[in-house]
Legacy VTK file of the C-alpha trace (Angstrom):
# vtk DataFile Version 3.0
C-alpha trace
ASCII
DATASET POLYDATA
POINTS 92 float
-19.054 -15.652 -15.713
-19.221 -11.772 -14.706
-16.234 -10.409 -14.368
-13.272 -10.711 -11.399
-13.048 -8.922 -8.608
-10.652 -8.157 -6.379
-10.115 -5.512 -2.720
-7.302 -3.055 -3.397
-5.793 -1.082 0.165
-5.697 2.832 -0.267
-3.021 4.673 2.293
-3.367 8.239 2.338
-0.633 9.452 4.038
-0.197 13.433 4.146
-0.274 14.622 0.686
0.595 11.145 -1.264
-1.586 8.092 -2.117
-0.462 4.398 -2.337
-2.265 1.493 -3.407
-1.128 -1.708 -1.495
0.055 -4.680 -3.582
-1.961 -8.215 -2.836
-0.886 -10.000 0.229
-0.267 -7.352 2.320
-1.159 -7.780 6.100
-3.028 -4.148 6.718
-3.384 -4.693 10.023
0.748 -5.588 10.428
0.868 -2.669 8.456
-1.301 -0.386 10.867
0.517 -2.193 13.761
4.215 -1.060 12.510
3.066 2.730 11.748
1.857 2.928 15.201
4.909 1.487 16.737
7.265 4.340 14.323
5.239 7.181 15.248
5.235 5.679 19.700
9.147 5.992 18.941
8.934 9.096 17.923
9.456 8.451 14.091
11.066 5.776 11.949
10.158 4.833 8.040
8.273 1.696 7.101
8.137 0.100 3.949
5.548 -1.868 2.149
4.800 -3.299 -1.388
2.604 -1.039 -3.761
1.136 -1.841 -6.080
3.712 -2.498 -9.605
5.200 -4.483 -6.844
7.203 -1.764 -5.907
8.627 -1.274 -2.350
8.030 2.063 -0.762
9.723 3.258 2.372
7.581 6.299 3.905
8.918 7.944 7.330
6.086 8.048 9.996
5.989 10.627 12.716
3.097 11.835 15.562
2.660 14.221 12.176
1.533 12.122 9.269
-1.713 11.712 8.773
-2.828 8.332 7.578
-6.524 7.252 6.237
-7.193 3.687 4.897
-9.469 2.719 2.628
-10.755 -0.758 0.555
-12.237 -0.611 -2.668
-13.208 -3.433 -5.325
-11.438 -3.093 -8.623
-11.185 -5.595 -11.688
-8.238 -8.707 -11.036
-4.764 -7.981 -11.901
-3.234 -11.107 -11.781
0.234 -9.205 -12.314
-0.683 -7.722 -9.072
0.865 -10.648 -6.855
2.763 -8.329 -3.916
6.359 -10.107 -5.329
8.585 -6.819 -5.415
11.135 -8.797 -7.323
8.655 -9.230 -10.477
7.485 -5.377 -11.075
5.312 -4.126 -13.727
4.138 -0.722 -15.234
4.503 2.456 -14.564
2.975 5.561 -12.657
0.278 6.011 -15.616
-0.423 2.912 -14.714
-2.143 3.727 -11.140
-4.132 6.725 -12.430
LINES 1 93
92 0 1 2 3 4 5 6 7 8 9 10 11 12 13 14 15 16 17 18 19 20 21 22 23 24 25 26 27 28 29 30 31 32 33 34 35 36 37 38 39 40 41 42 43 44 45 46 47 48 49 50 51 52 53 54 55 56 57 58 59 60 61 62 63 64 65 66 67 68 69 70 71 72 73 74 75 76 77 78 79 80 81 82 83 84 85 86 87 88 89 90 91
């Protein structure tokens, strides 16, 4: 067989770049940043991916652009923020 495939979420927000973990509902995602910046601010987390939570504050400000891609399976990428793994160098 060729080899495994798998879609990885890019968040651009402002100046930083995140790569969501697997599992994680983009459009619930989408859904709660609109809903912090129609309150007039309020941080939302997610799980990136190293399984890492990130909080990021959202406000009528930040800009946000999200994109798929297809990259090679991680299996270690499994959205469980309680099992992490690498480092930054990791996501370059």
């Amino acid at each position: 067989g060729g080899v495994q495939t798998m879609a990885r979420t890019r968040i651009a927000l402002n100046e930083s770049e995140f790569f969501l973990a697997q599992g994680q509902d983009v459009a619930e995602l989408r859904g709660r940043m609109e809903g912090a910046m129609r309150a007039g601010g309020g941080f939302v987390e997610f799980v990136v991916v190293g399984n890492r939570a990130v909080s990021v504050l959202i406000t009528a400000a930040t800009q946000v652009v999200i994109s798929v891609e297809t990259v090679e399976y991680d299996a270690r990428d499994t959205g469980d923020s309680a099992v992490p793994y690498g480092g930054e160098c990791d996501l370059l």
